[in-house]
C-alpha positions as YAML, in Angstrom:
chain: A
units: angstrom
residues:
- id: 1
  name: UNK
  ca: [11.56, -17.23, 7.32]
- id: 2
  name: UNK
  ca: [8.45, -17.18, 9.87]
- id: 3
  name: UNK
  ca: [5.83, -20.10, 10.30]
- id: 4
  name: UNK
  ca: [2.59, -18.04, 10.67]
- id: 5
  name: UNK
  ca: [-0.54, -19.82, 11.84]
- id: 6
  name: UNK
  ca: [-2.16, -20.12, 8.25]
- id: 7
  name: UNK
  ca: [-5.20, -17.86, 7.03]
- id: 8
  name: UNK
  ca: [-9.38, -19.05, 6.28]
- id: 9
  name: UNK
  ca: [-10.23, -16.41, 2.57]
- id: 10
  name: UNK
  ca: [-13.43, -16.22, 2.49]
- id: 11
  name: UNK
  ca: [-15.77, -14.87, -0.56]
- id: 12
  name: UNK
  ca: [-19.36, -14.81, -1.47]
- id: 13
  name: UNK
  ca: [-20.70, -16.34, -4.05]
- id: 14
  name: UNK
  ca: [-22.58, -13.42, -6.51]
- id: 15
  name: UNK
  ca: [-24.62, -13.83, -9.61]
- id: 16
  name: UNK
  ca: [-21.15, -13.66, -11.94]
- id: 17
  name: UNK
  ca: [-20.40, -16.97, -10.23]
- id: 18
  name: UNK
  ca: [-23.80, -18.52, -10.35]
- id: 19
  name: UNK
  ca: [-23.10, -21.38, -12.70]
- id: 20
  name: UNK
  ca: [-19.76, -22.08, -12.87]
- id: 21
  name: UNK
  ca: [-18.05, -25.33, -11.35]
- id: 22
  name: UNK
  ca: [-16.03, -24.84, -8.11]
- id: 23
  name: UNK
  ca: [-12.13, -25.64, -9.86]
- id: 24
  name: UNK
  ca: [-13.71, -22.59, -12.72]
- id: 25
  name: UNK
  ca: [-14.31, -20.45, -10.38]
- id: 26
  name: UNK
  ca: [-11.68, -20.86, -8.74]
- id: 27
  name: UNK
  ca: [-9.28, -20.12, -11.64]
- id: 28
  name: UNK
  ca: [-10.87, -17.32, -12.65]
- id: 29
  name: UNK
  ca: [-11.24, -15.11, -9.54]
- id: 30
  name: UNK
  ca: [-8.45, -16.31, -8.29]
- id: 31
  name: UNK
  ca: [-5.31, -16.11, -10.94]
- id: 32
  name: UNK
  ca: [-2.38, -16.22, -9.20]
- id: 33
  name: UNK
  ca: [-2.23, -19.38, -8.50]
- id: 34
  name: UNK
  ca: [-2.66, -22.16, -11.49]
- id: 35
  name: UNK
  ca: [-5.82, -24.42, -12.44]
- id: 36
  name: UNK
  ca: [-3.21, -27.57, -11.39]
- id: 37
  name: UNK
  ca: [-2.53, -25.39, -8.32]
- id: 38
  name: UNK
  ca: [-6.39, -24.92, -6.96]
- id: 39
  name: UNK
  ca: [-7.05, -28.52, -8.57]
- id: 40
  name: UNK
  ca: [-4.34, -29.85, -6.06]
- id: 41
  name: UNK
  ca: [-5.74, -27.67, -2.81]
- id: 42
  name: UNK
  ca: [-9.14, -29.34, -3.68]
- id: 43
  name: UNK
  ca: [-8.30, -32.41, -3.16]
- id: 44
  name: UNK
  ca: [-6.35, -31.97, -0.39]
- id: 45
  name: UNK
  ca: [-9.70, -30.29, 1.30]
- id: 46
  name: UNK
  ca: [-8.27, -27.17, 1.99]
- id: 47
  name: UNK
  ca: [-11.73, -25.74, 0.41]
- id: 48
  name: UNK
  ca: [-15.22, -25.61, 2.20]
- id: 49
  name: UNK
  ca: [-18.66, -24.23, 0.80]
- id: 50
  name: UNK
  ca: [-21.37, -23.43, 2.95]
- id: 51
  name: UNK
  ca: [-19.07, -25.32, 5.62]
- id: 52
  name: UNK
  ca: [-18.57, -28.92, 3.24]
- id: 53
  name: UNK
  ca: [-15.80, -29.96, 1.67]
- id: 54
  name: UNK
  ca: [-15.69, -28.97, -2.11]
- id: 55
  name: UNK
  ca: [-15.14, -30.60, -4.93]
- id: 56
  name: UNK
  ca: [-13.69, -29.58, -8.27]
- id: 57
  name: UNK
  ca: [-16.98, -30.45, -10.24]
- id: 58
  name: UNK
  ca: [-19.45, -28.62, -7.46]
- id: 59
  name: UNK
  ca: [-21.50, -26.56, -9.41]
- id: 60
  name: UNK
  ca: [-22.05, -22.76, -7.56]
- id: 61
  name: UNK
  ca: [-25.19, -20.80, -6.64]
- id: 62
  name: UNK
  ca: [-25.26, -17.37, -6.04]
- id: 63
  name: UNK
  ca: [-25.17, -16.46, -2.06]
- id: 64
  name: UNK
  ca: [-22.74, -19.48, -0.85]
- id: 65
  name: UNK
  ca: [-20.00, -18.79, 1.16]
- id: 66
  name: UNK
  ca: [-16.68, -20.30, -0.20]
- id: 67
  name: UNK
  ca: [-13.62, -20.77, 2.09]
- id: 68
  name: UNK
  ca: [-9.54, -21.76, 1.48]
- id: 69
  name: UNK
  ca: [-8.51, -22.90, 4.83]
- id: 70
  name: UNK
  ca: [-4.96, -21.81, 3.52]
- id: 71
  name: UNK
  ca: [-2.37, -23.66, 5.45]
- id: 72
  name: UNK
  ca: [0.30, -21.89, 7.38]
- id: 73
  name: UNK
  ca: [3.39, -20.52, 4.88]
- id: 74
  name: UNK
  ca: [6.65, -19.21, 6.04]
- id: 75
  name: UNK
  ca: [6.08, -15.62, 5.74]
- id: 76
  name: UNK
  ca: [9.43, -13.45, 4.10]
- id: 77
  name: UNK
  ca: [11.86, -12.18, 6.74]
- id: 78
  name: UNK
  ca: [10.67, -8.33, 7.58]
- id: 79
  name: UNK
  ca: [11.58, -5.83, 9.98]
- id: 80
  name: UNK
  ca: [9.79, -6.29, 13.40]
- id: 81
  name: UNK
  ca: [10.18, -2.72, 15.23]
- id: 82
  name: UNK
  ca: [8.35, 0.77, 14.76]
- id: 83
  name: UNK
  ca: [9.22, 4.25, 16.77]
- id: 84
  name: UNK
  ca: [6.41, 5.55, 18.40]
- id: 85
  name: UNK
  ca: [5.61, 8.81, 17.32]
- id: 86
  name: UNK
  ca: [2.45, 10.02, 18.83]
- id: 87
  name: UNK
  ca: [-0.45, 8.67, 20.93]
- id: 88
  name: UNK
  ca: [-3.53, 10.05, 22.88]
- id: 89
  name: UNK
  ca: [-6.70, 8.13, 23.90]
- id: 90
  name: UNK
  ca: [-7.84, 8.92, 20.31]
- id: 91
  name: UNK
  ca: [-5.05, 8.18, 17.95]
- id: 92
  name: UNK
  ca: [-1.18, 6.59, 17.91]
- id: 93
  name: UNK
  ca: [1.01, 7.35, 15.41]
- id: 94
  name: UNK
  ca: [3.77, 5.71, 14.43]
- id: 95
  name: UNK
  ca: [6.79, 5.52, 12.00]
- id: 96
  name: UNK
  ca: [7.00, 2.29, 9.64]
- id: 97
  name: UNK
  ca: [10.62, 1.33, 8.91]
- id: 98
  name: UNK
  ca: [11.09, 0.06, 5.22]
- id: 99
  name: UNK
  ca: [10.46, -3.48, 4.24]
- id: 100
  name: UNK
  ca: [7.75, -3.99, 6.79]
- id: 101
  name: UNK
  ca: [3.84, -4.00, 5.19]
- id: 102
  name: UNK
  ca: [1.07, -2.27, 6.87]
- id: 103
  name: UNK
  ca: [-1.35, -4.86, 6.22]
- id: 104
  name: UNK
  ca: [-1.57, -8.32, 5.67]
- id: 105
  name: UNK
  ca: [-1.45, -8.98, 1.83]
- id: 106
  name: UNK
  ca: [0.30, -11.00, -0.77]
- id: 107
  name: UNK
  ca: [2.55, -13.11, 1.33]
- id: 108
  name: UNK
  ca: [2.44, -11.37, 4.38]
- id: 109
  name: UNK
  ca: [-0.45, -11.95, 7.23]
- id: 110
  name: UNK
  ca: [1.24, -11.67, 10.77]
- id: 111
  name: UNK
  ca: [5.08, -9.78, 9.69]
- id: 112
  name: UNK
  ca: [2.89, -6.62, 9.57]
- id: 113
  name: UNK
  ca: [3.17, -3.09, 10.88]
- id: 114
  name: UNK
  ca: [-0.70, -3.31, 11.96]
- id: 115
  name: UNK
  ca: [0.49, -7.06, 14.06]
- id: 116
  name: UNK
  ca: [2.82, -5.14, 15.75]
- id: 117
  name: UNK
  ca: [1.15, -2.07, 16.76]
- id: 118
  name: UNK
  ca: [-1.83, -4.55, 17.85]
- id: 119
  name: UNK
  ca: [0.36, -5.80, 20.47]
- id: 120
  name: UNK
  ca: [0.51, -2.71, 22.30]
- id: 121
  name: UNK
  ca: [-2.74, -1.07, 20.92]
- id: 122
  name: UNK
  ca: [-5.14, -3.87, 20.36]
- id: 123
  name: UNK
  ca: [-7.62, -1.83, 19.33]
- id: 124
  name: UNK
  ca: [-5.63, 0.40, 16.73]
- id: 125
  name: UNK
  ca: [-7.44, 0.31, 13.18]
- id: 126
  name: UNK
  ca: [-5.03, 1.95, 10.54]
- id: 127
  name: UNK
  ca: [-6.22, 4.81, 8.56]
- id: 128
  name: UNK
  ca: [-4.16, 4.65, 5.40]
- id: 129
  name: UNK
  ca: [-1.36, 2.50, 4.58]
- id: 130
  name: UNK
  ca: [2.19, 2.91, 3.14]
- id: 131
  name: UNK
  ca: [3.52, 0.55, 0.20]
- id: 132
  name: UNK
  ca: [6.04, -1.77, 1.78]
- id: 133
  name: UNK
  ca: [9.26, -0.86, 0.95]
- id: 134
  name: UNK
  ca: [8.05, 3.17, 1.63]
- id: 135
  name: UNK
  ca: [9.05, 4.11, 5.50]
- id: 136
  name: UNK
  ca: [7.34, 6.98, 7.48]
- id: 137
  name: UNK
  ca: [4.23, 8.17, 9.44]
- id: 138
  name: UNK
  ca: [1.13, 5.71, 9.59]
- id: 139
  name: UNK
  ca: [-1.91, 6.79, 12.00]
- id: 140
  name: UNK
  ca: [-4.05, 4.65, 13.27]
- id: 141
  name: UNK
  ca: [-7.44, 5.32, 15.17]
- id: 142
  name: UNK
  ca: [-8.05, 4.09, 18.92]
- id: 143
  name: UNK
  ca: [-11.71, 5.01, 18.91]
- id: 144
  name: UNK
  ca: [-14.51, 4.50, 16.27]
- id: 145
  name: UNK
  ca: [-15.68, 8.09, 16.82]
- id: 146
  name: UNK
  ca: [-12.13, 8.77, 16.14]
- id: 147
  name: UNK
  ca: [-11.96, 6.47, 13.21]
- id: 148
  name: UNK
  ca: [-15.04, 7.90, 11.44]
- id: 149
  name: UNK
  ca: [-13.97, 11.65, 11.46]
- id: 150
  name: UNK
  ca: [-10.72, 10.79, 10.19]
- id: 151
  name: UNK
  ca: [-11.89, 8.72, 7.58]
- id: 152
  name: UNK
  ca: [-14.40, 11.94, 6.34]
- id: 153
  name: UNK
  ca: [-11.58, 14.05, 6.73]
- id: 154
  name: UNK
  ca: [-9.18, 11.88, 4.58]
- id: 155
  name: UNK
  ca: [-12.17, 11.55, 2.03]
- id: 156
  name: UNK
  ca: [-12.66, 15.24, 1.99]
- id: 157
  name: UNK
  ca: [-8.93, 16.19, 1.05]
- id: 158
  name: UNK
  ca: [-8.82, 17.12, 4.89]
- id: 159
  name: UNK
  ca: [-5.21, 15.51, 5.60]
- id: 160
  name: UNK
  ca: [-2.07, 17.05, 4.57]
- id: 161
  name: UNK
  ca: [0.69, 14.61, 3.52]
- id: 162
  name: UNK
  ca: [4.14, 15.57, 2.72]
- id: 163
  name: UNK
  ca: [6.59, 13.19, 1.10]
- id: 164
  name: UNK
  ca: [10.39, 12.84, 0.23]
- id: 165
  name: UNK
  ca: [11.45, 11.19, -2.96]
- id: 166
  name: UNK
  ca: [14.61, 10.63, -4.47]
- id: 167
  name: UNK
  ca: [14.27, 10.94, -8.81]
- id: 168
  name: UNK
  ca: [15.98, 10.47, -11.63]
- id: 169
  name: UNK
  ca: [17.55, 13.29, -13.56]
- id: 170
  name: UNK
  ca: [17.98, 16.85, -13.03]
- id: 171
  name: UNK
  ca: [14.73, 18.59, -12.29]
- id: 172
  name: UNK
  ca: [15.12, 21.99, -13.82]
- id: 173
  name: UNK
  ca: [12.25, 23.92, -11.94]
- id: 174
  name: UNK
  ca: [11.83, 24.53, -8.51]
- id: 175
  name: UNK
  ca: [8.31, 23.25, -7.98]
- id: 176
  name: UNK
  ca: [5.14, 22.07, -10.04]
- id: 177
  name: UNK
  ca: [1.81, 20.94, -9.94]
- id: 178
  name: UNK
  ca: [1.03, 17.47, -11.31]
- id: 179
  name: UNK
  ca: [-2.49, 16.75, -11.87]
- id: 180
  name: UNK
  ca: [-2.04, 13.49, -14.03]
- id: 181
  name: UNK
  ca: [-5.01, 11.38, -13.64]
- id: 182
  name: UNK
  ca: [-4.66, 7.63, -12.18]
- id: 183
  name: UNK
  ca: [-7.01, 4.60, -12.96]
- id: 184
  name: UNK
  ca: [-6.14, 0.44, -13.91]
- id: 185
  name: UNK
  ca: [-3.79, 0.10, -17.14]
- id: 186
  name: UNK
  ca: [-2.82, -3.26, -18.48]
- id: 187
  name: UNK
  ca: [0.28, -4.75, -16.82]
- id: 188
  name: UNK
  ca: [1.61, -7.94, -18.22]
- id: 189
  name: UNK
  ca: [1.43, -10.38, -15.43]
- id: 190
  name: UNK
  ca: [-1.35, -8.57, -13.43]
- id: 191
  name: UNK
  ca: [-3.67, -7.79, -16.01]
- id: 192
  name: UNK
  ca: [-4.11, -4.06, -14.67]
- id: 193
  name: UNK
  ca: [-2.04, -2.07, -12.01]
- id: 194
  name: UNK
  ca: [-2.69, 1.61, -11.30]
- id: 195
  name: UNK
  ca: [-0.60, 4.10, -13.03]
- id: 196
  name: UNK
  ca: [-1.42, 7.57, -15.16]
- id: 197
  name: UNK
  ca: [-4.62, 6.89, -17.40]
- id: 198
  name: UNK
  ca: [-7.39, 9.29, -18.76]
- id: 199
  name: UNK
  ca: [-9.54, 7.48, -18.37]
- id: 200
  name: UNK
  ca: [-8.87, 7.19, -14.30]
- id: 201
  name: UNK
  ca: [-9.49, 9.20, -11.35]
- id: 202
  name: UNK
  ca: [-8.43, 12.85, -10.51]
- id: 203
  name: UNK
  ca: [-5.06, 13.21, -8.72]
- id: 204
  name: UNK
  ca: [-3.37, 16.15, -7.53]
- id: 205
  name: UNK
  ca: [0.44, 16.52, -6.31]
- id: 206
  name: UNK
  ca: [2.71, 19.19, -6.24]
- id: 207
  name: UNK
  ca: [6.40, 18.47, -6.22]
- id: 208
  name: UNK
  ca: [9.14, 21.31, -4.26]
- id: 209
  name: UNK
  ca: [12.94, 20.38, -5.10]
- id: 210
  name: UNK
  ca: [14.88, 20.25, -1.75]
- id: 211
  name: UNK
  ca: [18.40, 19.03, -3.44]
- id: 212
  name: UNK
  ca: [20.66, 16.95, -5.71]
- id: 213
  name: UNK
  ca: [22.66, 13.74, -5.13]
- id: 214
  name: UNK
  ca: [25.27, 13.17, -8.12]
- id: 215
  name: UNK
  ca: [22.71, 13.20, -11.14]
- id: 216
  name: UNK
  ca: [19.53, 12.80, -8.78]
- id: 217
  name: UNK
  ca: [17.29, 14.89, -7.29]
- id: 218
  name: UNK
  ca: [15.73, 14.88, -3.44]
- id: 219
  name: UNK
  ca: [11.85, 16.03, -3.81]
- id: 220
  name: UNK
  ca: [8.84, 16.73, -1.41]
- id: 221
  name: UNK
  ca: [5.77, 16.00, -2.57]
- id: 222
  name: UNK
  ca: [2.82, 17.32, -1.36]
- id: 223
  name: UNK
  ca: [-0.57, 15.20, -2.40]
- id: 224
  name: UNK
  ca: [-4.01, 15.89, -1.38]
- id: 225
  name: UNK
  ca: [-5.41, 13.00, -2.72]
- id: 226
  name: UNK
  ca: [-4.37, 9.38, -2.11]
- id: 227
  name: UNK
  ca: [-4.60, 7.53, -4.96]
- id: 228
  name: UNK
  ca: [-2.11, 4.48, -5.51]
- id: 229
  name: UNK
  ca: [1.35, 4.60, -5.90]
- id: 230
  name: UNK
  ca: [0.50, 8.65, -6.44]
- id: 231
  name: UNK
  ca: [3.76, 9.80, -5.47]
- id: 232
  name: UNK
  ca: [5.19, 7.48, -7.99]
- id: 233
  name: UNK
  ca: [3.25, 7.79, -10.69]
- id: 234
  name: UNK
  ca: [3.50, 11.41, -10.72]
- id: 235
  name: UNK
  ca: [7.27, 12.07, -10.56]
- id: 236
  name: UNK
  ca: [7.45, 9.61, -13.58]
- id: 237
  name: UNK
  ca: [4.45, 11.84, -14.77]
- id: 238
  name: UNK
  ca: [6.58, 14.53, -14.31]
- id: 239
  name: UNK
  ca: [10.06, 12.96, -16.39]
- id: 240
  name: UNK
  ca: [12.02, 12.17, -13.29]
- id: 241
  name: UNK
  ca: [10.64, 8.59, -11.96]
- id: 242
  name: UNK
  ca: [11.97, 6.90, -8.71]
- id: 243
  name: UNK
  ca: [15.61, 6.21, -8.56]
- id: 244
  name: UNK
  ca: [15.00, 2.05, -8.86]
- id: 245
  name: UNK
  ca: [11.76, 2.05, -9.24]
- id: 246
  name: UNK
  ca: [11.28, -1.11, -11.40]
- id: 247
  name: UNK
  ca: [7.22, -0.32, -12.11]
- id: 248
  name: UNK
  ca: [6.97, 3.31, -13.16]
- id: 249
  name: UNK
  ca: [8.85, 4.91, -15.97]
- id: 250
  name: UNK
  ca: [9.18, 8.37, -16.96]
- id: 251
  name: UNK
  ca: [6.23, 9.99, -18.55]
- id: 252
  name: UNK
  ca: [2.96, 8.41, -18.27]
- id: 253
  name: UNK
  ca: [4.12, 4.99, -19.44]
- id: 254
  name: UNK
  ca: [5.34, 1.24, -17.29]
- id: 255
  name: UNK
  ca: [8.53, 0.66, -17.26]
- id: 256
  name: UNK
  ca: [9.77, -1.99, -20.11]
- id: 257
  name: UNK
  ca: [9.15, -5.49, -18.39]
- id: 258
  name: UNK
  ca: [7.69, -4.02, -15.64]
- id: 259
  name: UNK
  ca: [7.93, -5.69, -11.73]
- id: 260
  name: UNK
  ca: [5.04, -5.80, -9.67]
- id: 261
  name: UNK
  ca: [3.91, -2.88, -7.45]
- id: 262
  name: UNK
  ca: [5.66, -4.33, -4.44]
- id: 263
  name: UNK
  ca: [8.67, -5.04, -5.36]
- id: 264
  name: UNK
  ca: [11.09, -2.79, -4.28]
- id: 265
  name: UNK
  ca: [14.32, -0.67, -4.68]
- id: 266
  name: UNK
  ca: [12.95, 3.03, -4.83]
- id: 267
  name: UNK
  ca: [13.65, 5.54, -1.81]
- id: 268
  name: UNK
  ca: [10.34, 6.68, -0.30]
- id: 269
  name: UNK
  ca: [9.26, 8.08, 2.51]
- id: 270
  name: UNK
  ca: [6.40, 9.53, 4.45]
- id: 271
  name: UNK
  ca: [7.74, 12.66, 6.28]
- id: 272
  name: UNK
  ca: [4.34, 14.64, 7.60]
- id: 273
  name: UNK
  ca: [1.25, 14.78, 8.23]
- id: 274
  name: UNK
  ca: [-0.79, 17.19, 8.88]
- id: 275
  name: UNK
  ca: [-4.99, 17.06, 10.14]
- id: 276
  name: UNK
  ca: [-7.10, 18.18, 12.62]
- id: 277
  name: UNK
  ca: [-7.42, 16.37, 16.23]
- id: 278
  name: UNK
  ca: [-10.78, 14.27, 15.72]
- id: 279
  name: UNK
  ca: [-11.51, 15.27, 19.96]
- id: 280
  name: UNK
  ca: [-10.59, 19.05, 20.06]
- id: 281
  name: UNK
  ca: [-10.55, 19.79, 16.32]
- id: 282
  name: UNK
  ca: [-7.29, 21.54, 17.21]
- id: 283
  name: UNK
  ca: [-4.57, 21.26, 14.48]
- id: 284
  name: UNK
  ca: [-2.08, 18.22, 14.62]
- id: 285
  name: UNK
  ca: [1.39, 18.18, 12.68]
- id: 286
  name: UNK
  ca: [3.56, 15.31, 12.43]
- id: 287
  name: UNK
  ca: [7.04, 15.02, 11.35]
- id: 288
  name: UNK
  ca: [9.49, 12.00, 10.77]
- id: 289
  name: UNK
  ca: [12.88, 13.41, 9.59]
- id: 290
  name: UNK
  ca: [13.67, 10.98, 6.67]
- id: 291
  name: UNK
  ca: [16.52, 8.13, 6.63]
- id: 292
  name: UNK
  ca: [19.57, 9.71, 5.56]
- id: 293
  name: UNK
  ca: [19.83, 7.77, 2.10]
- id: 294
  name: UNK
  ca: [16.97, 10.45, 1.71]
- id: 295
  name: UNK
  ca: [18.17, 13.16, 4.02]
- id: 296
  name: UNK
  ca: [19.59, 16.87, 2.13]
- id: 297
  name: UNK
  ca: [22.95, 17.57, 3.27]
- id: 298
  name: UNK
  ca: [21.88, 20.50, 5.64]
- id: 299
  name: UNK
  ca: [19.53, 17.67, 7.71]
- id: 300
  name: UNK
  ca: [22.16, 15.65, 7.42]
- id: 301
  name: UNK
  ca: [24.63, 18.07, 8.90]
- id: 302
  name: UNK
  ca: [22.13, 19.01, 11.64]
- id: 303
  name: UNK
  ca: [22.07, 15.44, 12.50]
- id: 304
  name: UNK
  ca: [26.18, 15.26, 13.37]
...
C-alpha cells in the first residue's frame, strides 16, 4: 500500500441542492459512503463551503462551492511501468499493463497510468481510457491543437480500435456484427451501471474469431463506437461473455450477484489503433501484440 498526498472534491451547488442541509446533501449525491460516514468527516472539518468550515445542519443555496479536503489514503498496490510505444511532438502512445488505471478514480489518484506518463510528458492529456484490469494502447495528446482534432475524430467514429478477448463457449461463426444498444440499467449496489438496454445509446462492434483455448474462444473485436464496457457487453450480447468476467453475463442480462465494473478477472486487451496524424493527416497504425494468456498459438509460436 501507497500513502498518496490526499485529494480537495469539489462540486457546485445547483438548484436540485438548493434547500437541503449540508449532512442531506451529502448523503444523497454522495452514496458510497454512509450518513454516519459524512456525519463523522463533518465534524472532523474535512468539509468547507464557500471556503468555511461546514456543518451538518448548514442549509445550501444554489451556486456555493462545496469542498472534502479528503485526507491522504493508502492507495491499492498497482503496477508502476508502461512501454513506450509511440511519440512525436504531437502525440505519445503508450501500452498500459493490467491492473494499473488510466485515471484517478475510485481509490486510485496518484497509482495511475496518466501519473506516470506525466512524469516524462507533463503535458500529456489522455484521449480515451482503458478499464483497469484491460492492458493495451492508450494515446495521449501533447498539444491542444492536437487534442481537439483527435477528440472530433474520436467523436466522429474517426478512430479504429481493435481488441482481443478471450469468451466463454464455442463461438460457432466466424464473425458478426453486434449492434446491441448500451445505456444505465439497475445494478444492485450501484443503482445503475452500463450494460445492453433499449432504451440506451447506439453501439456497434463486430467480433472475428482468431482461435480456441480448451472450451474458450480468442476474439478481435472491432468497435467504432466507445461506449462503456462495449467490448464486454457485446460478447455477452453475443452468448459468449468474458472468461471471469464477474459483471456481464451472457445475453443482454448482469450476471447473478453481480461485482462492480472494476473488479476484475476477465482477459482484455487493447491491440490497435488506427487514426489519422492530427499534423500531416497522414494515416497512423498502432499495434501491441497481446500478453500471451491472450496470444493464438501461431503468435505465440512466432514469439519462441
Amino acid at each position: 500500500m501507497t500513502l498518496n498526498g490526499g485529494y480537495a472534491y469539489r462540486d457546485r451547488i445547483g438548484p436540485d441542492g438548493a434547500g437541503m442541509t449540508a449532512l442531506a446533501y451529502l448523503s444523497a449525491r454522495r452514496p458510497h459512503a454512509s450518513r454516519e460516514q459524512w456525519c463523522e468527516r463533518l465534524d472532523r472539518g474535512e468539509l468547507e463551503l464557500n471556503g468555511t468550515t461546514l456543518r451538518a445542519d448548514v442549509i445550501l443555496h444554489a451556486g456555493g462551492t462545496l469542498v472534502w479536503h479528503r485526507p491522504p489514503w493508502e492507495e491499492p498496490e498497482v503496477p508502476r511501468h508502461y512501454d513506450l510505444l509511440y511519440e512525436d511532438g504531437s502525440l505519445v502512445a503508450v501500452i498500459k499493463p493490467r491492473g494499473l488505471p488510466t485515471m484517478a478514480a475510485g481509490g486510485f489518484l496518484e497509482g495511475t497510468l496518466l501519473t506516470l506518463v506525466r512524469q516524462r510528458y507533463p503535458e500529456a492529456r489522455p484521449l480515451h481510457r482503458l478499464g483497469r484490469h484491460t492492458s493495451g494502447i492508450v494515446l495521449f495528446a501533447r498539444t491542444h491543437a492536437a487534442a481537439a482534432r483527435l477528440s472530433r475524430a474520436w467523436r466522429d467514429h474517426a478512430v479504429g480500435k481493435r481488441y482481443r478477448a478471450l469468451g466463454t463457449g464455442i463461438a460457432e461463426w466466424e464473425t458478426r456484427a453486434i449492434e446491441a444498444s448500451i445505456g444505465p440499467v439497475a445494478h444492485p449496489v450501484l443503482g445503475t451501471v452500463h450494460a445492453a438496454s433499449p432504451t440506451g445509446k447506439a453501439a456497434h462492434s463486430v467480433a472475428h474469431v482468431v482461435g480456441y483455448r480448451g472450451g474458450t474462444t480468442l476474439f478481435d473485436v472491432d468497435i467504432t463506437t466507445g461506449r462503456p464496457h462495449q467490448v464486454r457487453i457485446h460478447l455477452a450480447c453475443a452468448g459468449h461473455p468474458l472468461v471471469g468476467d464477474p459483471l456481464y453475463a451472457a445475453g443482454t442480462l448482469l450476471a447473478v450477484n453481480p461485482g462492480l465494473p472494476g473488479d476484475g478477472g476477465y482477459l482484455l486487451h487493447a491491440a490497435r489503433l488506427r487514426f489519422a496524424h492530427p499534423l500531416s493527416n497522414d494515416p497512423v497504425e498502432l499495434a501491441a501484440r497481446p500478453p500471451d494468456d491472450l496470444c493464438t498459438d501461431a503468435e505465440l509460436r512466432s514469439a519462441r
